[in-house]
N, C-alpha and C positions, 0 to 999 in steps of 0.2 A: 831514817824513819820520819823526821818532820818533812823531807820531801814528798814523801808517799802521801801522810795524812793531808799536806795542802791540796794536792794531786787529788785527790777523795772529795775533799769538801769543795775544790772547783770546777768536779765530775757533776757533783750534787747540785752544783748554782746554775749548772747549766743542762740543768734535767736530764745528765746519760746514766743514771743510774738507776738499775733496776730495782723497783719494790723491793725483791730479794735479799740485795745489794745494799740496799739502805738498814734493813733490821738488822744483818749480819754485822755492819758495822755501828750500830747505834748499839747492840750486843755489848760490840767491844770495848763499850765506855765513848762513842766519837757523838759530839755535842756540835750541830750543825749550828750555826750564825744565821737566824733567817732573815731572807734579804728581806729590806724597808721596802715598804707595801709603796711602790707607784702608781698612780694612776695612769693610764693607759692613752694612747694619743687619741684612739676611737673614740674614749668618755670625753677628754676635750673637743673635739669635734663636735660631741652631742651636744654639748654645753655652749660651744659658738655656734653652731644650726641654732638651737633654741633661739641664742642672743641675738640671732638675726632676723627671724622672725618674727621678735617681740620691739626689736627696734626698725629695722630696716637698713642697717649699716652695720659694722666691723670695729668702728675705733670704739673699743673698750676702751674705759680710761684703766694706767697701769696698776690701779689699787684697787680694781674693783673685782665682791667678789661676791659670790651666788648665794642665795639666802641659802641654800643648803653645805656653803662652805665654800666652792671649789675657787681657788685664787686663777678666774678667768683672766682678768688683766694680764698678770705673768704669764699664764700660758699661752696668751696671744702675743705676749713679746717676744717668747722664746721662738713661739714659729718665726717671727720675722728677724730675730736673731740668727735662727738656723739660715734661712733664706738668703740673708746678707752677709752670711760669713764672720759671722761676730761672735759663732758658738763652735764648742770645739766638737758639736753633733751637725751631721746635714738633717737636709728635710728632702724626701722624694718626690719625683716627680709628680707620682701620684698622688701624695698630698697639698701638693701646690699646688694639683689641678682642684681639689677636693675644695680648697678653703677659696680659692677665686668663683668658685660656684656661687660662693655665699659670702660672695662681694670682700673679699679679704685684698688691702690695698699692702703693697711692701716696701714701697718710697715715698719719699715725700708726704708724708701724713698730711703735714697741715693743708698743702693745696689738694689735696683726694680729697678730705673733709669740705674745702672749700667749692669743692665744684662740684661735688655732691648736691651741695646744699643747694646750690644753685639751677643747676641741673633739676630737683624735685623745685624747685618755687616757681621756675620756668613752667616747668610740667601743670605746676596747680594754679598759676594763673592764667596759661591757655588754654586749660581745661573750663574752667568759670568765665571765662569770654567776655568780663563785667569787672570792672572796680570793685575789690572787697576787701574787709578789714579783715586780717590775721590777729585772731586772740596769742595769748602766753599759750593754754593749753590744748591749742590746736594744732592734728597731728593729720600728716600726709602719708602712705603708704607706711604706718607704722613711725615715720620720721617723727622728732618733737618739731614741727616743723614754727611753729609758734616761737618756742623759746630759741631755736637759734637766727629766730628774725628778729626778738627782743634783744640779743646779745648785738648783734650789726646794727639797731636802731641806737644801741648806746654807745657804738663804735662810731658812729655819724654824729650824734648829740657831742659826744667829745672829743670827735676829732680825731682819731686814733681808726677810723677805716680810709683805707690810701684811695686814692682819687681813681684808680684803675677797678678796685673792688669797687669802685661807687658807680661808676660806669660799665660794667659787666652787671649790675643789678640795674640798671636805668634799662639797659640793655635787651636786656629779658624781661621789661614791661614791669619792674617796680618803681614804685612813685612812691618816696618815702613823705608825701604828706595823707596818701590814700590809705597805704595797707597796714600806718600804725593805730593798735589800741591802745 
C-alpha cells in the first residue's frame, strides 16, 4: 500500500493526474505535500534583462537583491554555476544563448569587468574628442562610469593598480591628471 500511495503523490508532482483522479483520491483521505513555490528561470531572466538595462552590465554582486525581493545575485551565480559545472543542474543551450544577449560573462569575472570598463571609457573619450573631467556620478551607456573611474583613481593614489592596468588606460587615451574630479 505505501508503494501505491507514493506512486500517487509522484503522479501528482508531476502533473499525470487527472482532475478526476485527484478528487477520487483526496476522497480517500490522500493529503498531497504541495511542492515549494519556485520561481521560474523566465522570471530570472526578466529580472536580469531589467538589471541590464538599468545598469549596462551582468556582474550583479552576489548579495544583491531587487527592491521587490528576488535574490538576483544568487540567481545569477547559479546560472554560472550551472554553466561551469559546479551545480549538480545544467543550463541549455538556449539559455546561454539567452543570457549572452545581455551581456552575461561565465569566466573570469574580474578581467570581463575589467575590460568592460575599459572598453566603455575608450568608447566615451573618443566619443568627446576633447580632454574632460569624469564626475563620481557620471554614467555612460547606463554604466556608473564615474564611480568605477573613482575606484581605479584610488587604485593609482595607492598604489594598488598594476603598472599593465595603468598602461591599458594611458592607452585608450586616459590621463589621470585630466579626467580626475
Amino acid at each position: 500500500m505505501f508503494q501505491w500511495v507514493h506512486q500517487q503523490k509522484k503522479l501528482y508532482k508531476l502533473g499525470e493526474l487527472s482532475a478526476y483522479q485527484i478528487v477520487r483520491l483526496e476522497d480517500m483521505g490522500m493529503q498531497w505535500i504541495k511542492p515549494k513555490q519556485v520561481t521560474g528561470w523566465n522570471q530570472g531572466f526578466q529580472y536580469a534583462e531589467q538589471y541590464f538595462e538599468e545598469n549596462g552590465h551582468l556582474f550583479v554582486p552576489k548579495k544583491y537583491v531587487t527592491p521587490d525581493g528576488f535574490e538576483l545575485g544568487k540567481w545569477i551565480q547559479e546560472q554560472r554555476s550551472r554553466y561551469l559545472g559546479l551545480s549538480r543542474y545544467e543550463i541549455s543551450d538556449d539559455r546561454i544563448d539567452r543570457l549572452e544577449e545581455i551581456g552575461m560573462f561565465w569566466e573570469d569575472l574580474k578581467n570581463a569587468e575589467w575590460d568592460w570598463f575599459v572598453g566603455l571609457l575608450r568608447e566615451c573619450i573618443r566619443i568627446t574628442k576633447k580632454p574632460f573631467t569624469i564626475g563620481k556620478s557620471y554614467r555612460h551607456k547606463n554604466y556608473a562610469l564615474g564611480e568605477a573611474v573613482s575606484r581605479v583613481i584610488g587604485q593609482y593614489a595607492d598604489g594598488s593598480l598594476s603598472a599593465e592596468q595603468e598602461r591599458e588606460l594611458r592607452k585608450g587615451g586616459f590621463q589621470f591628471n585630466i579626467h580626475i574630479k
